[in-house]
C-alpha positions, 0 to 999 in steps of 0.5 A: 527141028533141032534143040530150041536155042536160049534166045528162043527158050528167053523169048517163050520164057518172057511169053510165058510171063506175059501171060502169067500177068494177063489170065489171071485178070482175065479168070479174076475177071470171070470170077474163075481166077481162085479155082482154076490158077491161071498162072500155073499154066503158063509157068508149067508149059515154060517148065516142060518146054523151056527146062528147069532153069527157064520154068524156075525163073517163070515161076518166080518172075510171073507171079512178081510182075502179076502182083502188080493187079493183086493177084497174087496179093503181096501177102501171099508172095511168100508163099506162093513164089516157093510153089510156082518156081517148083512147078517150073524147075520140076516140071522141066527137071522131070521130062528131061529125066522121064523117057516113056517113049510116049510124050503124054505119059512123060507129060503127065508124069512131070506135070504129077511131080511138078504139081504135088511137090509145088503143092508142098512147097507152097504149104511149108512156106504159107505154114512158115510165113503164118508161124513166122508173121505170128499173124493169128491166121489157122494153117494146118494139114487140113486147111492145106488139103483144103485150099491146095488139093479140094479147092484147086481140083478144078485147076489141077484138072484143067491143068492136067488136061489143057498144058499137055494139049499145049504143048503136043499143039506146038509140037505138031505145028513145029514150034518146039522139037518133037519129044520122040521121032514116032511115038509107038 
């Protein structure tokens, strides 16, 4: 299979943004939606399989069109529209600049950025927006540890494990380009 074309990387990008609208009502609805962040999800595999351009525009437009159910609340946009556009634009920036000659360890090499960089990303803004706001609310390096490591492992490991499969699952049913000719 040849390059995706930008009409099918739109239209994988506009799935992808669907379906930062409906998991996380459905992992709200299962109690799941704060420890597993359902919406990094699809904006990663947007990333990875779209590019950066594509994943950063996800990122942005997802959790915009998902606040519409509270989820993100509005309050939380600020903060959270800086950590997601990461993941995307730096998942997608780093497999074009990762070759392992393993798909899986590309994979995991930009998902590691995307995810710590977005995590960081997230943190200076939610410490701006706290500083800024004067809200009264506690934000410092333990309380980000906390809320964007501790309590997101859960997600962070699913994530690790289930956009890899993802992505290798549409690879092999020849919806997106193989990565390498034969891996070694």
């Amino acid at each position: 299979m040849k390059k995706l074309s930008s009409v099918q990387k739109a239209t994988i990008t506009a799935i992808c943004i669907a379906l930062c609208y409906v998991l996380p009502v459905a992992f709200h609805a299962l109690g799941a939606g704060a420890y597993f962040s359902p919406m990094h999800i699809p904006v990663l595999l947007c990333g990875l399989v779209c590019g950066p351009g594509y994943g950063a525009f996800c990122g942005i437009a997802g959790p915009v069109i998902s606040s519409t159910t509270g989820m993100p609340g509005i309050a939380q946009l600020p903060y959270f529209l800086p950590e997601l556009m990461t993941y995307g634009l730096v998942s997608g920036w780093m497999l074009k600049l990762v070759r392992t000659k393993r798909t899986i360890a590309d994979l995991f090499i930009a998902m590691a950025a995307a995810m710590l960089l977005g995590r960081v990303a997230g943190g200076i803004a939610q410490a701006l927006t706290v500083r800024l706001l004067g809200t009264g609310a506690v934000f410092n390096v333990t309380v980000w540890v906390t809320g964007y490591f501790v309590t997101a492992m859960p997600g962070i490991i699913c994530h690790l494990v289930l956009v890899p499969f993802l992505y290798l699952t549409l690879e092999k049913a020849g919806m997106i380009p193989r990565r390498y000719a034969k891996e070694r």
